[in-house]
Backbone as CSV, one residue per row, in Angstrom:
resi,resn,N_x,N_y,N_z,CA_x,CA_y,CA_z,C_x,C_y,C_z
1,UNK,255.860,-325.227,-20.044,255.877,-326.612,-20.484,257.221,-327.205,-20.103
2,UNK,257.274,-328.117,-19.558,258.325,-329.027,-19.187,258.585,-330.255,-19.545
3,UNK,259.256,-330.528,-19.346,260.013,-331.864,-20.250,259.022,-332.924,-20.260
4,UNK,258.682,-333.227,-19.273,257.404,-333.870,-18.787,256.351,-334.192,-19.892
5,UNK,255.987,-332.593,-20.104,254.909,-332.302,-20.842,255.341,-332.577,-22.491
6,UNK,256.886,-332.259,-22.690,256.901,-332.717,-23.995,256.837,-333.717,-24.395
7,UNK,257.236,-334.561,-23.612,257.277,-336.440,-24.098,255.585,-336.419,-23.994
8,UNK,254.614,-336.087,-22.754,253.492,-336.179,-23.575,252.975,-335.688,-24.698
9,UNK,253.347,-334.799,-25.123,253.175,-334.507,-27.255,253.559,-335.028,-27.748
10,UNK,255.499,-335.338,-27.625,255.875,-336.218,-28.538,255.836,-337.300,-28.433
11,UNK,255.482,-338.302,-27.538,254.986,-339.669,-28.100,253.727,-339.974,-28.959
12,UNK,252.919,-339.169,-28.607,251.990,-339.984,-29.598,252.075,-339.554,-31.277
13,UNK,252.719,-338.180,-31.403,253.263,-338.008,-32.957,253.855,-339.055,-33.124
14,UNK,255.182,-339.880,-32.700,256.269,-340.833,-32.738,255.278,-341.721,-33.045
15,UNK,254.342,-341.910,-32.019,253.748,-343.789,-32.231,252.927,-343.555,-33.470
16,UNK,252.357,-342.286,-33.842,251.701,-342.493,-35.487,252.675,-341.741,-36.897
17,UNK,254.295,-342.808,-36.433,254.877,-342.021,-37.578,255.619,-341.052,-37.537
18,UNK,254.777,-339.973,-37.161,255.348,-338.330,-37.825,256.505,-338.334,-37.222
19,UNK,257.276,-338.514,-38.681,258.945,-337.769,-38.414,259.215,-335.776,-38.561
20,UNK,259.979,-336.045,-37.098,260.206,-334.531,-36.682,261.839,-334.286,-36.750
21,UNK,261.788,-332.978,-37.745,263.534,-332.713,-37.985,264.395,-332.423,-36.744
22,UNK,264.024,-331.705,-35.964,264.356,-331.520,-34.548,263.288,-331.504,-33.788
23,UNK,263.119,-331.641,-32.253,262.090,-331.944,-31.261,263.156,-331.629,-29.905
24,UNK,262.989,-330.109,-29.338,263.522,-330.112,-28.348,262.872,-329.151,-27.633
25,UNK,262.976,-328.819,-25.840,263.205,-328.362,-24.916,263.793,-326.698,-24.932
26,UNK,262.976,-326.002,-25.339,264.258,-324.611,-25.008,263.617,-323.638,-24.261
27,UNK,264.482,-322.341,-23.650,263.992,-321.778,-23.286,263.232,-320.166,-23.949
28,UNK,262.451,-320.293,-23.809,261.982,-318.900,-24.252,261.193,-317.987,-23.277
29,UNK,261.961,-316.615,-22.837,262.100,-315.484,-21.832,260.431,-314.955,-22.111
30,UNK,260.105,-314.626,-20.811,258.740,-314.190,-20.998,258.682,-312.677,-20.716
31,UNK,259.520,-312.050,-20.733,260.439,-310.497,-20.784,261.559,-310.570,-21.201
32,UNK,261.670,-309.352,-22.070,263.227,-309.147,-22.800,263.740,-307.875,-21.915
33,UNK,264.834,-307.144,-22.613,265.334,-305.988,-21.876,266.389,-305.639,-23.347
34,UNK,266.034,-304.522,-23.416,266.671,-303.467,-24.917,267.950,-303.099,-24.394
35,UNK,268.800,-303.444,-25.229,270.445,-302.587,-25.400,270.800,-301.835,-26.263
36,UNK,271.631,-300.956,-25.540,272.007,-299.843,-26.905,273.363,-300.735,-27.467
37,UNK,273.839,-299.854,-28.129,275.036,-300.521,-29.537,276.274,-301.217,-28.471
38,UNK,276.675,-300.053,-27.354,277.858,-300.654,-27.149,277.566,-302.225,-26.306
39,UNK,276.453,-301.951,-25.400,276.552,-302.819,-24.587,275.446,-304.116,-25.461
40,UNK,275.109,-303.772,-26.388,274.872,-305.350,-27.530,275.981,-305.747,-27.979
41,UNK,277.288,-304.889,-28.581,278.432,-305.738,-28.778,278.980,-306.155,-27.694
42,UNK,279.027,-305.904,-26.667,279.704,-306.432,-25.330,278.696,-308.067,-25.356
43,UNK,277.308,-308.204,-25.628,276.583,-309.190,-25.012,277.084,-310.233,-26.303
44,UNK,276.945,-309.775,-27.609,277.588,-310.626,-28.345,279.090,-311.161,-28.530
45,UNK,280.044,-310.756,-27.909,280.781,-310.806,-27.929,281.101,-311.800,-26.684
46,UNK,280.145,-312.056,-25.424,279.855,-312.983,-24.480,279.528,-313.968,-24.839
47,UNK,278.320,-313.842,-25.578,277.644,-315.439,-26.170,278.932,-316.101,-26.821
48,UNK,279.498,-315.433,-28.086,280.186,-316.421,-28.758,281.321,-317.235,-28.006
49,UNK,281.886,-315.941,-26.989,283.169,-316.718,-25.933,282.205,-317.862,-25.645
50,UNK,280.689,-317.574,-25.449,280.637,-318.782,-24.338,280.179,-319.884,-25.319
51,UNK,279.708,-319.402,-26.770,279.305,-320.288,-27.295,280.864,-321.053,-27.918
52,UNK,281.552,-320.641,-27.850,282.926,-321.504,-27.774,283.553,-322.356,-27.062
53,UNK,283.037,-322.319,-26.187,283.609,-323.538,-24.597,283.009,-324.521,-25.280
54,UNK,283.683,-325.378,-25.180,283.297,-327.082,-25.270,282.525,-327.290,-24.532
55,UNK,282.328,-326.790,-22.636,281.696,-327.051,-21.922,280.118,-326.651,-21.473
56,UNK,280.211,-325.643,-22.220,278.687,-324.948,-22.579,277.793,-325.838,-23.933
57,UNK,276.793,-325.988,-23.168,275.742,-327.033,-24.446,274.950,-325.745,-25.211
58,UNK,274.132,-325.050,-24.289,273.523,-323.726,-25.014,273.515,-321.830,-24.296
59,UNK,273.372,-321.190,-25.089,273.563,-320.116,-24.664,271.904,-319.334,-24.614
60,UNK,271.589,-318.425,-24.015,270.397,-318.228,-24.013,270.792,-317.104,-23.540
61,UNK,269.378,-315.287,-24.015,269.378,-314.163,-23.799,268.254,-313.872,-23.851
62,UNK,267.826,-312.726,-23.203,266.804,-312.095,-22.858,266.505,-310.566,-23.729
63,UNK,267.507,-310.311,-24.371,268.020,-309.305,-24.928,267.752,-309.176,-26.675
64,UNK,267.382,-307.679,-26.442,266.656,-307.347,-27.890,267.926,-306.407,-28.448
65,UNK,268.621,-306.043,-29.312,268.981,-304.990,-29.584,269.047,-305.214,-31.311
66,UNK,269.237,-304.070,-31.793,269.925,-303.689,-33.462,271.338,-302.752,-33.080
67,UNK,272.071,-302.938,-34.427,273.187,-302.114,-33.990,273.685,-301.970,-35.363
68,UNK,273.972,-300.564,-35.751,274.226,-300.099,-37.185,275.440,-301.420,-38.004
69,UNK,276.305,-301.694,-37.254,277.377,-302.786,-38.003,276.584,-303.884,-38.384
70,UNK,277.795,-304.373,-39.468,277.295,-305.631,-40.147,276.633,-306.469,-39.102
71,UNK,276.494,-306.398,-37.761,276.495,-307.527,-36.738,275.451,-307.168,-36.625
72,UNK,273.884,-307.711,-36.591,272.998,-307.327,-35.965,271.912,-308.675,-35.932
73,UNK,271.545,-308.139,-34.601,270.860,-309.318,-33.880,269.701,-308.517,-32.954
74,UNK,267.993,-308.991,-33.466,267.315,-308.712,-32.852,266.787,-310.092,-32.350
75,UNK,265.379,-309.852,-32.198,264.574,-310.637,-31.169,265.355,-312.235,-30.801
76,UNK,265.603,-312.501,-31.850,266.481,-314.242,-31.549,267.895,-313.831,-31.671
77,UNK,268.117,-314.387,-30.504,270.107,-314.009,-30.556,270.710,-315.715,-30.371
78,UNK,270.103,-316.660,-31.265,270.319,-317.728,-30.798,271.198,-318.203,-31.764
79,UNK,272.075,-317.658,-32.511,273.172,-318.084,-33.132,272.885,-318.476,-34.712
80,UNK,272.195,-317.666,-35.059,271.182,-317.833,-36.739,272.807,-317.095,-37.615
């Protein structure tokens, strides 16, 4: 689905009303790929650098892992 395609859904919710809390565009991977511990803290430890740039709007992964530390991030690594 492409952008295209969303303005055709979301206009006609809009023209009858229905208010939507957010309404966006994202990507979601149609294959993941499993990490072990070290190299999930290495990937998290990427996102946040990058989710720290001013110049980066979003970060996006393909990547499944768990990892015994407080830090753990499976299927959504989207910044929850």
């Amino acid at each position: 689905m492409g952008t295209a395609d969303f303005e055709k859904v979301k206009k006609p919710l809009t023209t009858r009303s229905f208010l939507t809390a957010l309404s966006e565009v994202t990507m979601i991977p149609r294959t993941r790929s499993g990490l072990r511990e070290k190299k999930a803290e290495q990937m998290l430890n990427l996102m946040e650098a990058l989710k720290d740039n001013d110049d980066i709007n979003n970060v996006y992964a393909t990547s499944t892992f768990r990892m015994r530390s407080s830090r753990l991030c499976t299927d959504d690594c989207s910044g929850r």
